[in-house]
N, C-alpha and C positions, 0 to 999 in steps of 0.2 A: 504494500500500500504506500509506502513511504518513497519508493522507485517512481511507483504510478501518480503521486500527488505532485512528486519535484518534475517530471516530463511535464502535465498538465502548466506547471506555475509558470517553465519555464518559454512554453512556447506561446502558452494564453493570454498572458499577463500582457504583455506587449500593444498584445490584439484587442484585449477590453480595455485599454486606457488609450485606446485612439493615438498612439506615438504613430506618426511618421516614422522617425527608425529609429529599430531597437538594438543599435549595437552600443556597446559599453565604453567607456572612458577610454580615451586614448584607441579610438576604432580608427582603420587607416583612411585616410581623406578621399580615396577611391569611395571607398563604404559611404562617405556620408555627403560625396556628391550624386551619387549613385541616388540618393530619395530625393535629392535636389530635383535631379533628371526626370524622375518618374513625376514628379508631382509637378513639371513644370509642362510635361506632355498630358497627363490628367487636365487639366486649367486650360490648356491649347485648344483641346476637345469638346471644351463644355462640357465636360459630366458631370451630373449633378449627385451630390449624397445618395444612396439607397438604389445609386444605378450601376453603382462598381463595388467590384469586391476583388483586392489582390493583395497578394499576400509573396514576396521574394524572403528565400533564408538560404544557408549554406547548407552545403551539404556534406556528411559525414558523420563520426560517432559523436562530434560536440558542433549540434547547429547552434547558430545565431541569427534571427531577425532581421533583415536587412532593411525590409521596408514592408509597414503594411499599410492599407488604406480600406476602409470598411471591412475589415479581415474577417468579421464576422457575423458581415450581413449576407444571409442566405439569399441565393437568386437560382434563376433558373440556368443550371447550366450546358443545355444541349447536349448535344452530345461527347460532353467533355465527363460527363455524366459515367460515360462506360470504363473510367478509373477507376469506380467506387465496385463498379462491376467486377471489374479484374480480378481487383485486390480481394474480394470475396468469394470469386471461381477458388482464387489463386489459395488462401486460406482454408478454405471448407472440402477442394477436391482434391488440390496438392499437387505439384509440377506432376506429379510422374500420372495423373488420371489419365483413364484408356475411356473411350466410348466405344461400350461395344452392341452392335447391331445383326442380330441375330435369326435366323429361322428355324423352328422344331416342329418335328413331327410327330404329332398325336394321335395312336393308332398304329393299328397291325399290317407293317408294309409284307405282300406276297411277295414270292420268288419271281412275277414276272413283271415287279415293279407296279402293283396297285398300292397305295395307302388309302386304307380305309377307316377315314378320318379328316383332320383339318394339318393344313398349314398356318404356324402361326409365328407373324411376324413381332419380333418382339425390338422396341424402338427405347434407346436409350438418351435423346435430346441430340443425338449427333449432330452438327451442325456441316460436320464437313464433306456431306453425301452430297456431290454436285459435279460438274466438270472440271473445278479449281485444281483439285489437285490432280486430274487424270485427262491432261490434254485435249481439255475443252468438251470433255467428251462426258454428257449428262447421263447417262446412264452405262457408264462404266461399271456403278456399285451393284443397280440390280441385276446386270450379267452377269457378274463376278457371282451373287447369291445364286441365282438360276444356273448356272454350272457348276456348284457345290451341289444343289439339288439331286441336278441330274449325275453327277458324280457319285451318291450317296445309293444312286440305284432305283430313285422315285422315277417312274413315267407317266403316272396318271393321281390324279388326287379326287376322291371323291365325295370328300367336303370342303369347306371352302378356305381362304384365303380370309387369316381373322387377323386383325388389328391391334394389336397392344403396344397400348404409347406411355406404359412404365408406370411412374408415379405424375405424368403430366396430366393435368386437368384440359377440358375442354374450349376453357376460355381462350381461343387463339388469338384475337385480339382486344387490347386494351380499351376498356368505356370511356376512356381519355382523349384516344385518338380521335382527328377530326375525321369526315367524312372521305376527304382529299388523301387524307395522308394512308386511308386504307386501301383506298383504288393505283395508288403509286408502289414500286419493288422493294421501297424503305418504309412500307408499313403493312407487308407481308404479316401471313398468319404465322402463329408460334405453336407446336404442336412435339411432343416426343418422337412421333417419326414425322424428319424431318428430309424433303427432298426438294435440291435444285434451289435453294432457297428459297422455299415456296410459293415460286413462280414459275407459271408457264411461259417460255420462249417462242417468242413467235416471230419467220420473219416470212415476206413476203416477195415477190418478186412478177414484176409485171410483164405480160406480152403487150398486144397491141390493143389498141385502143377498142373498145365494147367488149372486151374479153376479161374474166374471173384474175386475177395473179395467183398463180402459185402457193401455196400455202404450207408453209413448212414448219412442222413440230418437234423441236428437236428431241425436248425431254418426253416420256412417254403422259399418256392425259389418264383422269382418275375415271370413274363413270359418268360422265358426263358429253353429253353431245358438241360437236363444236360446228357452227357454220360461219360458212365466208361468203358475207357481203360486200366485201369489196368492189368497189368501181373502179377499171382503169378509163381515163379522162382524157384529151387530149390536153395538154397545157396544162393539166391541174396542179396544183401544189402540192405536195407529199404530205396526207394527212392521216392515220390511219393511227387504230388503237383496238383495244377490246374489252368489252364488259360482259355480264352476267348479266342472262336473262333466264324466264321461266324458272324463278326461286332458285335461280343458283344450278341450273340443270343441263341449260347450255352455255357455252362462251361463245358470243357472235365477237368475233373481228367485222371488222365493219374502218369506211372512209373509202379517201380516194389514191391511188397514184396515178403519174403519167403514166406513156408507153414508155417498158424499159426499164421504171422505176425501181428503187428497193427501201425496204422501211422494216424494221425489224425492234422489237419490244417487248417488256415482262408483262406479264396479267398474274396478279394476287392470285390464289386459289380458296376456293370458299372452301376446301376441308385438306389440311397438309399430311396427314395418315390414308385418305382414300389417293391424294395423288402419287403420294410412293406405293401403295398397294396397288395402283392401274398401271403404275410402271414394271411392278414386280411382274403383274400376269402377262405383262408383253413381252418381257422378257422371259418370262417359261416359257411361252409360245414359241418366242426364236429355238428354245431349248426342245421343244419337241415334249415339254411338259406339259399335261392336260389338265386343267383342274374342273373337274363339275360343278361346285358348289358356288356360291354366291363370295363377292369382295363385303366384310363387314366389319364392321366395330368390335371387339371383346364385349361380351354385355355385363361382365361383373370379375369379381376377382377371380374365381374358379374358372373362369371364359381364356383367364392370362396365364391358367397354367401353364410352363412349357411341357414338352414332352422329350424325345431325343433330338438334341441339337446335328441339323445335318447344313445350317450353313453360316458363316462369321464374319461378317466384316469390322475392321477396328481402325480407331482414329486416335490423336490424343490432344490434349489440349491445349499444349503453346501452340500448337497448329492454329489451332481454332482462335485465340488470343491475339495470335500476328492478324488473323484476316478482320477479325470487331475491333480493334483499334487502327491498323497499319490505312482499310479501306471504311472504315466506319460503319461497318455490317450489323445493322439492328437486329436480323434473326439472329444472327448470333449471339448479339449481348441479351437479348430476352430469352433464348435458350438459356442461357450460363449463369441470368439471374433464376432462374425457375431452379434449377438445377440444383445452383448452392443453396436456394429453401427449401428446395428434399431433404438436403444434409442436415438440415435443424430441424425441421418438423415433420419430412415424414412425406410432404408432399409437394409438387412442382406448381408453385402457383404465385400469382402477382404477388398476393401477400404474405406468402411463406419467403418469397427473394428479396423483400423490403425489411425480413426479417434477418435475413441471412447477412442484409448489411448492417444492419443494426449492430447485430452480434459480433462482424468483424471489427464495427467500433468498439467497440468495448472491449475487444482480444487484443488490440491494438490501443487502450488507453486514450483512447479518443473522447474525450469530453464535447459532446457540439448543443450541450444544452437540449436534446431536442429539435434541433430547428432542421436537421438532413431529413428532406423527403426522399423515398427512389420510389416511384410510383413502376416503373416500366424496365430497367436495366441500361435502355438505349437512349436515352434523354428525350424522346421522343412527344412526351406526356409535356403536357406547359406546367403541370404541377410537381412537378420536380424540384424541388429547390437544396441548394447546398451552398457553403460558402467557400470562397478562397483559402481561410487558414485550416478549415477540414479537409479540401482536396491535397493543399502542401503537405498534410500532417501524415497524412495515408501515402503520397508521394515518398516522403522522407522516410518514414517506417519501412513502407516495401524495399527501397533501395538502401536500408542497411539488412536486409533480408539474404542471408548468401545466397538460402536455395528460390526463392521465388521473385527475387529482387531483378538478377538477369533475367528471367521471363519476362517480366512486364516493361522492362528497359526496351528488350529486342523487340516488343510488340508494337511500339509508337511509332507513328512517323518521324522521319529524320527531316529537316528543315533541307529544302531545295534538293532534297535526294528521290522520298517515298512518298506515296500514301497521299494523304489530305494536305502536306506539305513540302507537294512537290515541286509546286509551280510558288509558295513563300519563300522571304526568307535566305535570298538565293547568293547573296552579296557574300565579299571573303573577308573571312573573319567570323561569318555568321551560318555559310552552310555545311553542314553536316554538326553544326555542334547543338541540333537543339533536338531530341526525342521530345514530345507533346503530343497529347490528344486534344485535337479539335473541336470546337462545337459551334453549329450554326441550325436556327430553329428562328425562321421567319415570323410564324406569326407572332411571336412574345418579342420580335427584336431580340434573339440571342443571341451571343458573339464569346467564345471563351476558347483560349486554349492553357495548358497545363502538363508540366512535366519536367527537365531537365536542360539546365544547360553545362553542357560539357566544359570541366575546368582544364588547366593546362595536363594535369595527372587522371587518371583512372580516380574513379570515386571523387573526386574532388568537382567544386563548379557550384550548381545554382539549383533548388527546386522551388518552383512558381506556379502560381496559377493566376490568372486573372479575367473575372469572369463580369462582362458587362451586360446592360437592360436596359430597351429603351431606344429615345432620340442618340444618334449620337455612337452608339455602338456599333463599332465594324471591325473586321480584319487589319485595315489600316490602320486604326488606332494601336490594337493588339502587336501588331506586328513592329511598329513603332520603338513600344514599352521593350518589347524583346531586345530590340537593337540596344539599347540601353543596358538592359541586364546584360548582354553580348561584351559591351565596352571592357 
C-alpha cells in the first residue's frame, strides 16, 4: 500500500494542483522551456479549459512530470482509446495468448466417411481470420478447416453446421454507435467467430454500357441472398455501395459505373458467426464435403459441446495488437475488449470489457477517480471519456513492463514510417522516433494521439498523451505539441 500511495502522490499531485510543470529544483532549462513551448502552442490555438487534456513525463524507472495541462480532465479520446485496450488484452490474456478456432465432431463417423451428427464450429474472438495474414487471400482459414475435415476422413455430414461463439454475447454492435458509423467497415459487427473482419468484399467491374458489371465476392456470403442492381451509365460517375434489404436477408449492391469502370467496397454483415459458417460450407463444398443439415446458432450450453476435435486453426495476439493499433482496427479492439471481460467475469460482453479495464487500473495502481469510461474498446462510442495523465500513467506502466511492454511499443505507429502515422510527423529529427496511437472521431471533434517518444538511449525519451475536444482540435495542433516534445 505504501508503494501504491507514493506512485499515486507522485505522478497525481502535479496533475491536481494544475502546475504547468512539475519538475523539481534545479530541473535543466531544456525541461522548463519545454512547458514554455507547449503552452505557448496551446494559447496559438485557442483552446479553451475543459477542451484539452495532456499530460508529457519521462520515461523510465524514476518518471518526472514535464508538463501537464488539464491532466485530469476526462474527454473523449477516439481512438486513442485502444491503449486502455491493449494494456488490458495485454494484462488479463498475457503476450504468449493463442486464439484458437476450432471444428469437432459430434457423432458416430462410419468407415465410408458419414458422421452422423453435427459439425460444430467453435469460435474463440479471433480477430485474425481474414486475408491479412494469408496473401490477401479471404478464405485461406476456412480451406485450411475444410481440408482438416476432409483429412480426418469426414465426407458427408448429416447434421448441421452449429455455431458456437464461446463466451461472446450477441450484442455485435454497440447502442452507442450512430446509425452511419454501422453501415461503414469501422463499425463492423463484433461476434466470437469472427470472419474477414466482418465485412463483405465486394468489387465490381463494368462492361459496356446497358449491361449488369461483374460482380465479385471475394470472401465466401452467410445465408443470405445477394443481388446486383447495378447500372453501367455512359458518362456516369462511379457510385456504387451496398445495403441490406428484406430484414437483413438480402444484400443489394446497387449504383452506377461507367463503361469499363471498377468500384470495389466493404458491407457490415448483419450476423459475423452465420458469415464464417457460409464460408465454412463453401469451402466443404470445394472439399467434396456434404453437409445435410441446416447452418445455425448453438441454442444453449449443451448445443457448445464439443465433440472430437478434427480441425484447428491458431493465431496469437501481438499479431492481432500490431493490426488495432498499427491500422486502427475497431473489430479488433472490441474483440480484445470483450475478451479481456471473459477473463474477469466469465463473459465477453460491453460490460464485462469496461470491466476488464477497470481492473487493469487498479492492477496497475491507477487512481482516475472514477472518471475513465471505455464504453466500446475502439473509441468509437462518443461516450468514452479518459484523461491524459491516465492514458500516460498506463503508457508508463506498460513500458516498464519487460514482458508486455515491447508488445505494445511494437504495436503503435511509428511517426512518418506506419500505420495512422505515416503520412505525420515526417521531418528529421522527428520520424521514426514517435510510437503513438491515434485518435480521430468526427462527430464529438476528437483529435488525440499518445505514446512514446524515442530518447537518445533504448528506454529512455518521452511518454504523452494529449487529447483535444471541440472548436479548434486537429492533427495540426497535435502534431505541432509533438515537434516540441521532439526538441
Amino acid at each position: 500500500m505504501r508503494l501504491r500511495l507514493s506512485w499515486l502522490v507522485f505522478l497525481l499531485l502535479p496533475l491536481l494542483t494544475g502546475a504547468e510543470s512539475a519538475e523539481g529544483r534545479g530541473a535543466a532549462t531544456k525541461r522548463q522551456t519545454l512547458a514554455k513551448r507547449l503552452s505557448t502552442r496551446i494559447k496559438k490555438a485557442r483552446l479553451k479549459p475543459g477542451q484539452y487534456s495532456i499530460v508529457v513525463m519521462t520515461r523510465g524507472a524514476h518518471p518526472m512530470v514535464n508538463y501537464t495541462a488539464g491532466g485530469t480532465t476526462a474527454l473523449v479520446p477516439a481512438s486513442a482509446a485502444k491503449v486502455l485496450t491493449a494494456a488490458s488484452a495485454l494484462d488479463h490474456l498475457g503476450t504468449g495468448y493463442v486464439f484458437r478456432t476450432m471444428l469437432s465432431a459430434r457423432g458416430k463417423l462410419s468407415a465410408d466417411g458419414v458422421l452422423d451428427g453435427d459439425l460444430v464450429l467453435h469460435g474463440s474472438g479471433d480477430p485474425n481470420i481474414s486475408g491479412r495474414f494469408h496473401d490477401g487471400d479471404p478464405m485461406a482459414v476456412p480451406a485450411k478447416l475444410a481440408r482438416q475435415v476432409f483429412a480426418a476422413g469426414i465426407r458427408r455430414v448429416t447434421g448441421a453446421v452449429v455455431l458456437d461463439e464461446g463466451p461472446f454475447d450477441r450484442a455485435y454492435v454497440h447502442p452507442e454507435w450512430s446509425a452511419a458509423d454501422k453501415r461503414r467497415w469501422y463499425g463492423a459487427p463484433v461476434g466470437g467467430l469472427a470472419f474477414n473482419d466482418g465485412c463483405v468484399d465486394v468489387a465490381l467491374k463494368a462492361g459496356r454500357a446497358g449491361t449488369r458489371p461483374a460482380l465479385s465476392l471475394p470472401a465466401g456470403v452467410g445465408p443470405w441472398r445477394v443481388k446486383n442492381s447495378v447500372k453501367t451509365v455512359g458518362a456516369a460517375r462511379t457510385a456504387a455501395g451496398g445495403r441490406w434489404i428484406d430484414d437483413g436477408r438480402t444484400l443489394e449492391v446497387h449504383g452506377r459505373l461507367p463503361p469499363g469502370g471498377r468500384a470495389s467496397f466493404h458491407v457490415p454483415v448483419p450476423d459475423p458467426a452465420l458469415f464464417f459458417g457460409g464460408a465454412l460450407l463453401q469451402a466443404l463444398k470445394t472439399q467434396n464435403v456434404r453437409v445435410g443439415g441446416s447452418l445455425r446458432h448453438a441454442r444453449d450450453r449443451a448445443d457448445k459441446k464439443p465433440g472430437r476435435v478434427v480441425a484447428l486453426h491458431e493465431s496469437d495476439l501481438p499479431s492481432a495488437l500490431a493490426v488495432m493499433n498499427t491500422r486502427s482496427q475497431n473489430v479488433y479492439a472490441s474483440l480484445l475488449f470483450k475478451l479481456a471481460g471473459a477473463h474477469v467475469t466469465g463473459e465477453a460482453t460491453w460490460a464485462s470489457g469496461q470491466e476488464a479495464v477497470r481492473a487493469m487500473l487498479e492492477r496497475r495502481h491507477i487512481n482516475d477517480g472514477g472518471s475513465t469510461q471505455m464504453r466500446d474498446g475502439s473509441g468509437l462510442s462518443p461516450h468514452n471519456k479518459v484523461s491524459a495523465g491516465v492514458l500516460a500513467q498506463v503508457l508508463h506502466a506498460l513500458g516498464q513492463d519487460v514482458l508486455r511492454g515491447p508488445v505494445l511499443y511494437d504495436s503503435l505507429p511509428v511517426s512518418g514510417v506506419s500505420g495512422t502515422l505515416r503520412k505525420r510527423l515526417r521531418e528529421k529529427g522527428v520520424k521514426g522516433r514517435v510510437h503513438a496511437k491515434t485518435g480521430t472521431l468526427n462527430d464529438t471533434r476528437a483529435r488525440a494521439l499518445a505514446g512514446y517518444v524515442d530518447g537518445p538511449r533504448p528506454g529512455t525519451g518521452k511518454v504523452f498523451a494529449i487529447l483535444l475536444n471541440g472548436p479548434g482540435a486537429s492533427h495540426a495542433v497535435i502534431d505541432d505539441l509533438v515537434r516540441e516534445i521532439c526538441r
